[in-house]
N, C-alpha and C positions, 0 to 999 in steps of 0.2 A: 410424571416424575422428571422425566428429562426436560421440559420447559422450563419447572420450577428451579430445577439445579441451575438453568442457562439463566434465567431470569435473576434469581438470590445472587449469582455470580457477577452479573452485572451490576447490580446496585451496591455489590461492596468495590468493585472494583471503582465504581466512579467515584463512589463517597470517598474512598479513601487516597483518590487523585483531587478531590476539591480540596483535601486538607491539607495535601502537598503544596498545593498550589497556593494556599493559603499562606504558608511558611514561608514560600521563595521571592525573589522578584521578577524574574524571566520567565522565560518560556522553557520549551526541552532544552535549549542548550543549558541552560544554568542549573535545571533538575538533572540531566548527566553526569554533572560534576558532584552529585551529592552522594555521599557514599549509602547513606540511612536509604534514598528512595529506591536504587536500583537492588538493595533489597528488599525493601516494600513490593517491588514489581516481582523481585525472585522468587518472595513468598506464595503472590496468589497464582504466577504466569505458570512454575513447574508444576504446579497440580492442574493448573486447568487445563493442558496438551494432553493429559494421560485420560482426567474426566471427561473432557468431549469424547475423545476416540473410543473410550470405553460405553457411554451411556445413549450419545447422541447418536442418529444415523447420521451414515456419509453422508447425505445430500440433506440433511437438515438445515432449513432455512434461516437467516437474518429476517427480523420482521420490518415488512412493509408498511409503510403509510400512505394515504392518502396526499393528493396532491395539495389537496386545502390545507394540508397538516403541515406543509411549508416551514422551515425559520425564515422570519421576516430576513434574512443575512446569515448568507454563508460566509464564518471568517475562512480567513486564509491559515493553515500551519503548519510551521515548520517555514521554510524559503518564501518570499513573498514574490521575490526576483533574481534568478539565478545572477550571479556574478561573473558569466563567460564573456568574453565576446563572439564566440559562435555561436553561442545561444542568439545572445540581442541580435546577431546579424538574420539569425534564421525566423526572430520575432517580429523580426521588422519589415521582414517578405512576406509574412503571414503564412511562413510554416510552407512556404510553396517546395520547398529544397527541401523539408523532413523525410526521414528515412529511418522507420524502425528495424532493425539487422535483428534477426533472430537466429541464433547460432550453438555451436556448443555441441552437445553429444545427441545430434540431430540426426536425421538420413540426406535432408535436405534442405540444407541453410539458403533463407531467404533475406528479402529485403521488401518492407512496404511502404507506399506514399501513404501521406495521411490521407488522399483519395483512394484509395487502394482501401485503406480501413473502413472508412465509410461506406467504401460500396458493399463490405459485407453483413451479413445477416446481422442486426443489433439487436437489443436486448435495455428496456426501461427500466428501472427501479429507484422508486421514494426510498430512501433508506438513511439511519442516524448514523450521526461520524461522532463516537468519541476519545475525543484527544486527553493524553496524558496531563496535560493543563488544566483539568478540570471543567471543561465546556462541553457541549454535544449540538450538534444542527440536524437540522432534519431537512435534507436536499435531493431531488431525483436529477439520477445521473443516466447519461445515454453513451454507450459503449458499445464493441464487439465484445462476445466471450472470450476469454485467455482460452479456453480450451479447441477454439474454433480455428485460431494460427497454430496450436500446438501440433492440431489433427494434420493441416496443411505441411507441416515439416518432419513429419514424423518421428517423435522421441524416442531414442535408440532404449533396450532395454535395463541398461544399468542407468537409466537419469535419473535421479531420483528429486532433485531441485531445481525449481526455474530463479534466478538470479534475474533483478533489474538493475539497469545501468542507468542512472542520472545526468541531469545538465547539473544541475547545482553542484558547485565546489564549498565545503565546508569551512575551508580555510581562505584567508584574507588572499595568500598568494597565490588563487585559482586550484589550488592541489584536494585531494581528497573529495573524489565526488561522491555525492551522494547515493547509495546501492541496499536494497533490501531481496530477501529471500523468500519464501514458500515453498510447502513439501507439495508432492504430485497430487496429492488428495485435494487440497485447496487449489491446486492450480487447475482443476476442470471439474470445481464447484460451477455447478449454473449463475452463483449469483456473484462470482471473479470474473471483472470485464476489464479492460481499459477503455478509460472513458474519454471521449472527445467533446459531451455537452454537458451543461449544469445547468438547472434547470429553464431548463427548451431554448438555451441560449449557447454559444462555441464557450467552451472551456476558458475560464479567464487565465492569464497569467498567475495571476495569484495564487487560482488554485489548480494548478501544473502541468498548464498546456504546451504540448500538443496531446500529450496523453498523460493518463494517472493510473495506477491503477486503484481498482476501487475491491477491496476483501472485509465481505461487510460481517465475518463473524469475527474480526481482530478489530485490535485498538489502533488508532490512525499512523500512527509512528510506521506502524508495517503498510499502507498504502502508497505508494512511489508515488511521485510526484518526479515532471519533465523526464519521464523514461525513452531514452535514446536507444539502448540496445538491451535483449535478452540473450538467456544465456542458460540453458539446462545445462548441469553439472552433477556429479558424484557426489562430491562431496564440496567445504568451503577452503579445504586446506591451502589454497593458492590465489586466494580472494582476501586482498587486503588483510584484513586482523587476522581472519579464521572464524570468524562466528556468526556469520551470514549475513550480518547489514551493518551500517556505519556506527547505532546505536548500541546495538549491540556488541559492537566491539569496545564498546566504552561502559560495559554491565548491564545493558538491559537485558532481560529474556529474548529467548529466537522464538518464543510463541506466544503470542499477546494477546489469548482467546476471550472472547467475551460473553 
């Protein structure tokens, strides 16, 4: 029963992002500004946070594919190229200078090289990315588990959210970066990594190296892309809008489950 519910739920949610998509001419940023889609996303995203938790198990899987099962091309979405210049300076070292800060309501705030990440235990998975624009890829990404830096800083007992912090700025004058959220449940799902390869190649720009995260029971809008620093927190009330990622503070759902 529970497959079927995860499965039905997905086919409505894509059909009814191809029809979105059908309507507009941009990508997310121009379906943000529409009032009708972010409740189209209201409509299916509040029940589906309440029926996973309720039907699914915790550690129910995103399904896998085969490596043959490939898309010939994975697009890029969302940012294709941050607009910093710290970013470009640190893209143009090839990331030698990156430093993911992991901070917040921890016991022990850290910092990691992107060597530092690679040398820990990784984790493969072929897995579909569907973005709110009405497309889907099928790409295997290679990552450390979120949950394996979480174990390393230990999350104090009131955390209840990991916050990412982005290179991409939203806005033309560098301001407003880019930040999404996760509850603890997802944050040390087995199959929540940040990932530094796509497929058996270094993470391109494009699609938001040096790291991303990769949450493959949501829809891609909640996947960060160029994650610079984490951040467990209580709650969002002192984080930009208030409603856990940039999208969402402009009406999307804070739970995009699929």
């Amino acid at each position: 029963m529970s497959k079927n519910i995860r499965l039905s739920r997905r086919n409505l949610l894509v059909q009814l992002c191809v029809g979105a998509c059908a309507l507009t001419l941009g990508g997310c940023r121009k379906l943000s500004e529409s009032a009708w889609f972010t409740r189209i996303l209201s409509f299916g995203e509040k029940a589906t946070y309440k029926t996973q938790r309720l039907f699914l198990p915790r550690k129910a899987m995103a399904q896998e594919f085969l490596e043959t099962e490939r898309s010939p091309h994975f697009r890029s979405n969302g940012t294709s190229l941050p607009k910093s210049k710290t970013y470009k300076t640190m893209a143009d070292r090839g990331f030698a200078d990156y430093r993911l800060e992991v901070g917040g309501l921890v016991e022990h705030p850290s910092g990691f090289s992107l060597a530092d990440i690679r040398a820990l235990p990784s984790r493969t998975q072929t897995t579909r990315h569907d973005c709110v624009e009405g497309w889907s890829a099928v790409g295997t990404w290679k990552g450390v588990r979120l949950s394996t830096l979480l174990e390393m800083v230990h999350p104090k007992p009131h955390a209840r959210f990991v916050v990412f912090h982005c290179a991409d700025p939203m806005k033309g004058d560098g301001s407003s970066p880019y930040y999404e959220s996760i509850d603890m449940e997802d944050a040390f799902h087995p199959q929540t990594i940040l990932a530094y390869a796509l497929n058996d190649m270094p993470l391109p720009i494009a699609n938001g190296a040096p790291l991303r995260l990769r949450l493959e029971r949501q829809l891609g809008y909640k996947m960060a892309k160029y994650v610079m620093r984490i951040e467990l927190v209580e709650d969002f009330s002192k984080i930009a809008g208030g409603k856990g990622g940039y999208w969402e503070d402009r009406g999307y759902e804070w739970y995009a489950g699929i």
